[in-house]
Wavefront OBJ file of the C-alpha trace (Angstrom):
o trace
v -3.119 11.664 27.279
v -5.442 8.676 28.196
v -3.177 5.186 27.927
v -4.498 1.857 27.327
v -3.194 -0.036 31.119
v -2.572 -3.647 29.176
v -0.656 -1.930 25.975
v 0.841 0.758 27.350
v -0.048 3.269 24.594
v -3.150 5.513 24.071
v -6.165 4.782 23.459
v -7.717 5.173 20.329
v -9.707 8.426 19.779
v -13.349 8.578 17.970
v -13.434 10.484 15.011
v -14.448 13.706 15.107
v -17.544 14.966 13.100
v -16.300 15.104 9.025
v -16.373 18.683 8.079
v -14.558 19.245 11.531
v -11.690 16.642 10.144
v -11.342 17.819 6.901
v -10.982 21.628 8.076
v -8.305 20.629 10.521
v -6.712 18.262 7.800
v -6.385 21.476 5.552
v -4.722 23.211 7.955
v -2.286 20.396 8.806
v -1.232 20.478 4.783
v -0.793 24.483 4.058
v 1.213 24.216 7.245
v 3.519 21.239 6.418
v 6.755 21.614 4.116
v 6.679 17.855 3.447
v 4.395 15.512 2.331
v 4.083 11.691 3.412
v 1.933 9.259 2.074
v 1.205 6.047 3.353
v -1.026 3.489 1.986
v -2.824 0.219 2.247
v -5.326 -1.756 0.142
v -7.971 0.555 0.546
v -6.284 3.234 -2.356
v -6.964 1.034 -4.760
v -10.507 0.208 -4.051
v -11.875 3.617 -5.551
v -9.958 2.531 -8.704
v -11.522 -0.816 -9.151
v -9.210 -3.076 -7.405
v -10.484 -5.884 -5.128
v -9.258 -5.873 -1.704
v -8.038 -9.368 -0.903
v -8.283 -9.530 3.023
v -12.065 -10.158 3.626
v -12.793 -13.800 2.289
v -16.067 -12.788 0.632
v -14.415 -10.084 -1.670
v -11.816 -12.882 -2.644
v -13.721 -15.539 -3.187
v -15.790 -13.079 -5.418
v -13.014 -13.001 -7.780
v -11.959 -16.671 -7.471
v -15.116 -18.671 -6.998
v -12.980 -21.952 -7.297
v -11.047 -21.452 -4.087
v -14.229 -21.030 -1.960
v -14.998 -25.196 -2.143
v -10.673 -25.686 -1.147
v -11.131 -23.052 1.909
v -8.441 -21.306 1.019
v -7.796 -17.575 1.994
v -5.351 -14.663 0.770
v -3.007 -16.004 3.243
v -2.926 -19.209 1.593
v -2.598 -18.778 -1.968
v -0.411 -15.160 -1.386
v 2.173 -17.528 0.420
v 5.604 -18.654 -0.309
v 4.413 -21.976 0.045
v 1.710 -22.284 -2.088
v 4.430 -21.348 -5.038
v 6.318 -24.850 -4.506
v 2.891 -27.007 -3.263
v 0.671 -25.725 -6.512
v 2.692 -23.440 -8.957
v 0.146 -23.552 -11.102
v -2.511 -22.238 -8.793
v -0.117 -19.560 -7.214
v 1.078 -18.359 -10.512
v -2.934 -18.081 -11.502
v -3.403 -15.774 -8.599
v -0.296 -13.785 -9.087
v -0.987 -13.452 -12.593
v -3.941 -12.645 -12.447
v -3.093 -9.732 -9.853
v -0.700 -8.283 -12.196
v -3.134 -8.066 -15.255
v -5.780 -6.052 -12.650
v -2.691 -3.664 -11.854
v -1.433 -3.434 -15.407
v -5.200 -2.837 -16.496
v -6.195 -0.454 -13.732
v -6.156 3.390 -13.846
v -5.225 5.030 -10.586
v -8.530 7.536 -9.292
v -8.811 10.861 -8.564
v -7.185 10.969 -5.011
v -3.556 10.451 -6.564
v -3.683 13.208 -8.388
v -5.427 15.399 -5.735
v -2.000 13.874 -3.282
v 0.460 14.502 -6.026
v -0.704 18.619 -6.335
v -1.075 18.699 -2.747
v 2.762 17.589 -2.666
v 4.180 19.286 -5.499
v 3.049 23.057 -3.619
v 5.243 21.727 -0.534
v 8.775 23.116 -0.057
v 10.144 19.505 0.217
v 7.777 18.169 -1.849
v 6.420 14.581 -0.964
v 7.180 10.865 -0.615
v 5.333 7.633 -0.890
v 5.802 4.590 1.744
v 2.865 1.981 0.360
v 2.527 -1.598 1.609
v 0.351 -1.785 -1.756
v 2.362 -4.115 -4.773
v 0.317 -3.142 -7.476
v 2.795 -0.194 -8.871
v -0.260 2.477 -8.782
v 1.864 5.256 -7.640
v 4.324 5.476 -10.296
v 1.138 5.171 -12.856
v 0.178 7.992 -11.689
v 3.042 9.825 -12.327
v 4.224 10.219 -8.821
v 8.662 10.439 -9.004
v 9.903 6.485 -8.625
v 12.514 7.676 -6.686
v 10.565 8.895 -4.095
v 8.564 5.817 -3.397
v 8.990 3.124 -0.615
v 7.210 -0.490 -1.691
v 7.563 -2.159 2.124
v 5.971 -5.611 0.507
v 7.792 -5.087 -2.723
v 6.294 -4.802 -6.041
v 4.582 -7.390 -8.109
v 6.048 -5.484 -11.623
v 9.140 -7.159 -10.459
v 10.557 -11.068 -10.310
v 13.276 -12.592 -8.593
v 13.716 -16.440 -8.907
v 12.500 -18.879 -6.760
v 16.208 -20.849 -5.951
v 18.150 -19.401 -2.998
v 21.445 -19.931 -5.531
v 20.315 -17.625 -8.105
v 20.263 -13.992 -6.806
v 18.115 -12.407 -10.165
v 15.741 -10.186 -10.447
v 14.036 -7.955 -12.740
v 10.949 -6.397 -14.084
v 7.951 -8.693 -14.891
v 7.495 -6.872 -18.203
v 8.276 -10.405 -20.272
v 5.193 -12.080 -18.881
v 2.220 -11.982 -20.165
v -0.213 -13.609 -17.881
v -2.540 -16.748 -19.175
v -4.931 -17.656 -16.481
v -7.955 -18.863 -15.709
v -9.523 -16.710 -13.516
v -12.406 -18.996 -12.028
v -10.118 -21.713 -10.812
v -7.266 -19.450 -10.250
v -5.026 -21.204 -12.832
v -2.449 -20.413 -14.636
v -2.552 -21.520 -18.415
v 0.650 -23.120 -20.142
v 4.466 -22.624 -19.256
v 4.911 -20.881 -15.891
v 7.709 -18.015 -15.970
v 11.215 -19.346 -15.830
v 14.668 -18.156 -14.787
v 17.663 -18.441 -16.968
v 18.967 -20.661 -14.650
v 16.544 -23.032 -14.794
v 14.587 -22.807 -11.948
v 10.557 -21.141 -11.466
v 10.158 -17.106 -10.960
v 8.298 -15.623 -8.478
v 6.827 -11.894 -8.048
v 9.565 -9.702 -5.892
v 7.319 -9.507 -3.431
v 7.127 -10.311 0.932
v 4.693 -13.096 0.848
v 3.320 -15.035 3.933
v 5.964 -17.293 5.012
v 8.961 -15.461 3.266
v 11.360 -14.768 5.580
v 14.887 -15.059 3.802
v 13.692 -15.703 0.370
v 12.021 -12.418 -0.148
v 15.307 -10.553 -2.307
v 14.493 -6.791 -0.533
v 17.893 -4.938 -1.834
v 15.869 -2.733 -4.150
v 12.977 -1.766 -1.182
v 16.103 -1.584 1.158
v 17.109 1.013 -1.048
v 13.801 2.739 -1.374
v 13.940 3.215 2.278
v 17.166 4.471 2.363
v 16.061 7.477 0.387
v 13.108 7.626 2.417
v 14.808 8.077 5.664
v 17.576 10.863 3.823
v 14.050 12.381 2.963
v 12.748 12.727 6.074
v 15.815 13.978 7.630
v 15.272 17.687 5.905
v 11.632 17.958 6.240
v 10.826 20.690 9.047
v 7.055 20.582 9.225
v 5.850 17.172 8.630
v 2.231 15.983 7.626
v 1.567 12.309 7.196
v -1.764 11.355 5.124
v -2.590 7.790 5.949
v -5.210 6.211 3.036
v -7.259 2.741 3.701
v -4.021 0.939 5.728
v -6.003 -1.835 7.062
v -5.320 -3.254 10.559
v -4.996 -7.351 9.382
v -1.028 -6.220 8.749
v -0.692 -3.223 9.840
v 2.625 -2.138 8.748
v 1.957 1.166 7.509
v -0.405 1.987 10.116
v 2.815 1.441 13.034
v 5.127 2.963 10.711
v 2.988 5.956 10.256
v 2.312 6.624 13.359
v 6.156 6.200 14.986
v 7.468 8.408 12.174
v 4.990 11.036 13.198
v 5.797 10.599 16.605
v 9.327 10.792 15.869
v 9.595 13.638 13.804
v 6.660 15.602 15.905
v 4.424 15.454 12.434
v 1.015 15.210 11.970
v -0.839 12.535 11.114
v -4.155 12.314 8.806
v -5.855 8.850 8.724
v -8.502 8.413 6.045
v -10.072 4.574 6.813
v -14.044 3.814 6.558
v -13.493 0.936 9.383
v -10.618 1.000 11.066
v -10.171 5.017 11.264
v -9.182 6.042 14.891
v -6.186 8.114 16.033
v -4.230 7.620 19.388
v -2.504 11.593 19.694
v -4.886 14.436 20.090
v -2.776 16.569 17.519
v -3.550 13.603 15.059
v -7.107 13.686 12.645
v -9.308 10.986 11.957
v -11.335 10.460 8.845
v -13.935 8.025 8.651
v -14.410 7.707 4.837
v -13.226 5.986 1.753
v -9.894 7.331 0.497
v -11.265 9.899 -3.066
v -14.223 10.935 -1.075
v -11.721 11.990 2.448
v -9.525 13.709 -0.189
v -11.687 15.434 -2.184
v -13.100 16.930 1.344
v -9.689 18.240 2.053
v -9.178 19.736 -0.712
v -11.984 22.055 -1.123
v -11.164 23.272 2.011
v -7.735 24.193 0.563
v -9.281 25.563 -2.632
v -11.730 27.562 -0.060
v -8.865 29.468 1.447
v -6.724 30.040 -1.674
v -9.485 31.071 -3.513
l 1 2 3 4 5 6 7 8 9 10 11 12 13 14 15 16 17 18 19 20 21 22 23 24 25 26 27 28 29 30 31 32 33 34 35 36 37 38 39 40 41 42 43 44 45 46 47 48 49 50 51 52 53 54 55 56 57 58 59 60 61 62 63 64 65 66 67 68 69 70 71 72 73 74 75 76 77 78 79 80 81 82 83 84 85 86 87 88 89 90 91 92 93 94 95 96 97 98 99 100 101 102 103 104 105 106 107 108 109 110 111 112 113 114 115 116 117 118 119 120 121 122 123 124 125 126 127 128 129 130 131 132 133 134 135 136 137 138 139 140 141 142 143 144 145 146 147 148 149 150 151 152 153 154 155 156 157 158 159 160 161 162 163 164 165 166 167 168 169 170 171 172 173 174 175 176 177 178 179 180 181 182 183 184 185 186 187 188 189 190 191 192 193 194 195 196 197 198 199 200 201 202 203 204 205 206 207 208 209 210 211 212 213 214 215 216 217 218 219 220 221 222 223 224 225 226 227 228 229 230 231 232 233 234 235 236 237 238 239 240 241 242 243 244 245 246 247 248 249 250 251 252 253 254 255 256 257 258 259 260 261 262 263 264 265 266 267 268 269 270 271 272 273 274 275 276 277 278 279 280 281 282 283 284 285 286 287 288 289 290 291 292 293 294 295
């Protein structure tokens, strides 16, 4: 195995040619009694939600932010709630009307089938918030939210140890300037919520019991699949928390891993397979392969 000399790991592999990918991807999933997914931003993309990392595409969707400089860092951190409620509130209101509103595309359903055939069935770790999973009728009980989930709120005071679901709020905002319109959401105790999710700059005050939880089950899970395969959909490389977990549980549990990323697609183990396409169009690929041979 070829090893990077300043990171001591391998070195990333090019992709091999598509039909290649998806052929050895097929094979990877009739073998496999369990199924993991993991996921990034780039699952939602194919059903019409932005992806907030590159500046451009969020500064396409709030235009008034472009003149202040700020980023998805900025206005997506704990922070920003106590400096400009107003303004965070507009963006995280706003981001749970686009989740609320969305309908999740054609590659969940083509992941749930391919995980309902499996012995063990599948599970979901996603560093997505946006809830798209359980939308499309994947089992809530077998899904790991790493960042948390924006359908829930905890309060904003490190006194007050609620949380909940967001269903109560129904979001008034102003998209252009990223504003939130009237009375914020409140706690019974007094003080501001805030989505139940990691932001940038967290640390403590993220409440995680639930997602602590989640990954419990996970982990039990894992423990009595035999023949793992991991497919890895759009985790992008700015936080790449699914990527690294992905690739040590695979390691780990000697699975295979299937990464389906149109930029940042590369593979570091030979047994691992690299596809360098958008998420539906990776999937769909796979699965007529799998259609090919149990037809």
């Amino acid at each position: 195995m070829d090893f990077d000399p300043f990171l001591n790991v391998p070195k990333l592999k090019p992709a091999r040619p598509v039909r290649e990918s998806a052929e050895m991807a097929a094979q990877a999933i009739r073998q496999a009694d369990g199924l993991l997914v993991t996921s990034g931003a780039g699952m939602g993309v194919d059903s019409g939600l932005p992806d907030f990392r590159g500046p451009e595409g969020f500064w396409n969707q709030y235009k008034g932010l472009g003149d202040s400089g700020l980023d998805y860092t900025d206005i997506a951190a704990r922070p920003e709630l106590h400096n400009n409620p107003t303004r965070a509130w507009g963006f995280w209101g706003h981001s749970l009307q686009l989740y609320r509103d969305a309908v999740p595309n054609e590659g969940f359903g083509i992941l749930k089938r391919w995980g309902e055939s499996m012995a063990k069935g599948c599970f979901v770790m996603t560093s997505n918030v946006d809830g798209q999973f359980q939308k499309a009728g994947f089992d809530p009980a077998r899904i790991h939210e790493v960042h948390g989930s924006i359908h829930r709120t905890q309060c904003t005071s490190m006194d007050c140890q609620k949380v909940g679901l967001a269903d109560d709020i129904d979001p008034k905002v102003d998209v252009e300037n990223c504003k939130w319109l009237g009375s914020l959401p409140m706690c019974s105790c007094g003080s501001m919520r805030r989505p139940n999710v990691f932001m940038f700059v967290d640390g403590p005050h993220w409440r995680e019991g639930y997602y602590l939880e989640q990954e419990a089950r996970l982990r039990k899970w894992l423990a009595g699949v035999k023949k793992l395969v991991i497919v890895e959909i759009g985790a992008g490389g700015a936080v790449p928390t699914i990527r690294k977990l992905g690739e040590r549980i695979a390691l780990q549990l000697n699975g295979r891993l299937v990464r389906i990323n149109p930029r940042l697609e590369r593979v570091r183990r030979d047994e691992d397979i690299s596809m360098k396409l958008g998420g539906t169009e990776a999937l769909r690929l796979i699965d007529t392969e799998l259609q090919a041979v149990t037809a």
